[in-house]
N, C-alpha and C positions, 0 to 999 in steps of 0.2 A: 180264562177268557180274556180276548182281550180288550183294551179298554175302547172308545169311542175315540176319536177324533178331537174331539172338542175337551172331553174328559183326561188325555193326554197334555193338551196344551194347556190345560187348567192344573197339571200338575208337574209340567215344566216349570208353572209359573211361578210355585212354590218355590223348588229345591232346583235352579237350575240348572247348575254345575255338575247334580248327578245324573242326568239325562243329557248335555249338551257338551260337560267337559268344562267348555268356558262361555259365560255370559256372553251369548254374540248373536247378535238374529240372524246373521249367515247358517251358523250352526243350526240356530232353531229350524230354518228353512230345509236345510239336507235332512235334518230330523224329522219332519213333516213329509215331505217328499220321498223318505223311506219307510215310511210308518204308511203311505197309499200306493208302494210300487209295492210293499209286502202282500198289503191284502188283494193287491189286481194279483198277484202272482200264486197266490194262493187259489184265486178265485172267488172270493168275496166279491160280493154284491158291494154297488159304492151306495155308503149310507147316505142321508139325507143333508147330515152334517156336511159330507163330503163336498157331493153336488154345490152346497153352497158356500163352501170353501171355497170351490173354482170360481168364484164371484171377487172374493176378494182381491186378488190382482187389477181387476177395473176398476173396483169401488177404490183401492189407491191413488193409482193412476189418476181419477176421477179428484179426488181430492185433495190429491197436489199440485194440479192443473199440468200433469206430463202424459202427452202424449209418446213418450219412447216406447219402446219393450223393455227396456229397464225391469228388471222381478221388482217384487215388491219388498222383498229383505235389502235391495239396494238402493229402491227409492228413499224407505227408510232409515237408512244406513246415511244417506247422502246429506237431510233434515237433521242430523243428530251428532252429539261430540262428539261419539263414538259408539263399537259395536255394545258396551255395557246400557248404554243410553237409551239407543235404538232398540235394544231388545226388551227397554222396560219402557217405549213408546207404544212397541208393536202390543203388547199386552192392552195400551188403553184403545189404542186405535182397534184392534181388536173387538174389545169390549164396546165401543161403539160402532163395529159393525154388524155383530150379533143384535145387537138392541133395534138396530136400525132395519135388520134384514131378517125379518122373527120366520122361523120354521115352520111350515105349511100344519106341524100338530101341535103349534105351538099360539095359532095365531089365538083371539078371545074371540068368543063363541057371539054373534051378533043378532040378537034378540028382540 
């Protein structure tokens, strides 16, 4: 089976070098980007995670204060020493997007 979206980039995050080759969040980004042209290709349904992965490019953009098309592996790329840096940026920024942007079965029950 394969794994989720988010369960992938959470095990990039570990061992990156055997999923990306080399520490880079360009990398990481072609790797994300064919890990959702696989499953449209397949015919998979876009999971929930996904849909709000496609969030993330604005919510960058939004928090760097850039208006380009710039992707978001190069916005990040651009903020950082380098591609080793920026790939252990995107993990926090990351993490602060999920947090910030909670999953419609994820949200707390209001009582």
């Amino acid at each position: 089976m394969m794994s989720s979206l988010y369960d992938l980039i959470r095990k990039i995050q570990k061992r990156p070098s055997l999923y990306l080759g080399k520490p880079s969040v360009c990398n990481l980004r072609s790797c994300i980007s064919g890990y959702i042209l696989a499953r449209r290709e397949l015919g998979i349904s876009q999971t929930d995670e996904e849909r709000q992965f496609t969030e993330f490019q604005t919510w960058i953009q939004s928090k760097f204060h850039i208006s380009s098309s710039q992707s978001w592996d190069k916005i990040i790329l651009f903020y950082s020493e380098d591609e080793h840096s920026a790939l252990d940026s995107f993990f926090k920024l990351f993490e602060e997007f999920t947090q910030s942007h909670p999953l419609q079965n994820e949200r707390p029950l209001v009582g």
